[in-house]
C-alpha positions as CSV (number, residue, x, y, z in Angstrom):
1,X,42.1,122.7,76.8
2,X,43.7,123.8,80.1
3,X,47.2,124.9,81.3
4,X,48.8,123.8,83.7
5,X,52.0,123.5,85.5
6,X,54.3,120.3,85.0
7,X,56.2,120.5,88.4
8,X,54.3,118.4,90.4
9,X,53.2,116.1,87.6
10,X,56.6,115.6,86.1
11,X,54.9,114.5,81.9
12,X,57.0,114.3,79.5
13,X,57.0,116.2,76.1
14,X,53.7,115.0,75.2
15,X,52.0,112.1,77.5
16,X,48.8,111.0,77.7
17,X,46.9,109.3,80.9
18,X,43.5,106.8,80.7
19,X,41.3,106.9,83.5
20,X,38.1,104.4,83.1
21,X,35.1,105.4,84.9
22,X,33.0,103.1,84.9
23,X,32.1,99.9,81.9
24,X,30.9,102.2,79.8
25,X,33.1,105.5,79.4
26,X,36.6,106.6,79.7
27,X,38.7,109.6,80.6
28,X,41.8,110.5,78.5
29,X,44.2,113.2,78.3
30,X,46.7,114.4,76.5
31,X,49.3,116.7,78.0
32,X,51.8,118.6,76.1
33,X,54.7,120.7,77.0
34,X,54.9,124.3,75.4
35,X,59.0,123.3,75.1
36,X,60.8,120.4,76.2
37,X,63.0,121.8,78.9
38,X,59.8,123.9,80.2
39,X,57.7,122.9,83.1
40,X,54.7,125.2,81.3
41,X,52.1,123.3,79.2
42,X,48.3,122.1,78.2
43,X,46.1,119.7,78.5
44,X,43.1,118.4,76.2
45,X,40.9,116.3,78.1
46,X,38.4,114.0,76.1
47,X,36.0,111.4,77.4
48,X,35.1,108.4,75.3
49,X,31.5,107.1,75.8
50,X,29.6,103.9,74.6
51,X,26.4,104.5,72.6
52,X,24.0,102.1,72.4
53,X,25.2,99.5,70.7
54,X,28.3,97.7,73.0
55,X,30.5,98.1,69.6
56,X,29.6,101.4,69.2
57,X,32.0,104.3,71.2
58,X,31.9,108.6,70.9
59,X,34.4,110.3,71.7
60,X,33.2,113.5,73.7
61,X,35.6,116.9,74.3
62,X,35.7,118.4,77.7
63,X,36.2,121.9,78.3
């Protein structure tokens, strides 16, 4: 989880953005405003990997 400030990245309330990196993983996070009319807020950041299998996906936290 990070904060952050919403000036220059104008989210809304709660937004999310998904980044792939690659075939095999994927970046997403989650953004949420502390209160709607604020410009103050945090971030969780995940990345979702495949496993061995192709049908097979984990979903890793980043810090």
């Amino acid at each position: 989880m990070a904060f952050y400030q919403n000036r220059d990245q104008k989210h809304d309330f709660e937004d999310v953005d998904i980044k792939w990196q690659g075939n095999d993983n994927v970046l997403v996070d989650f953004y949420y405003l502390i209160n709607e009319t604020d410009d103050v807020g945090y971030r969780v950041r995940f990345k979702v990997v495949k496993n061995v299998s192709p049908s097979e996906w984990q979903i890793v936290p980043i810090k």
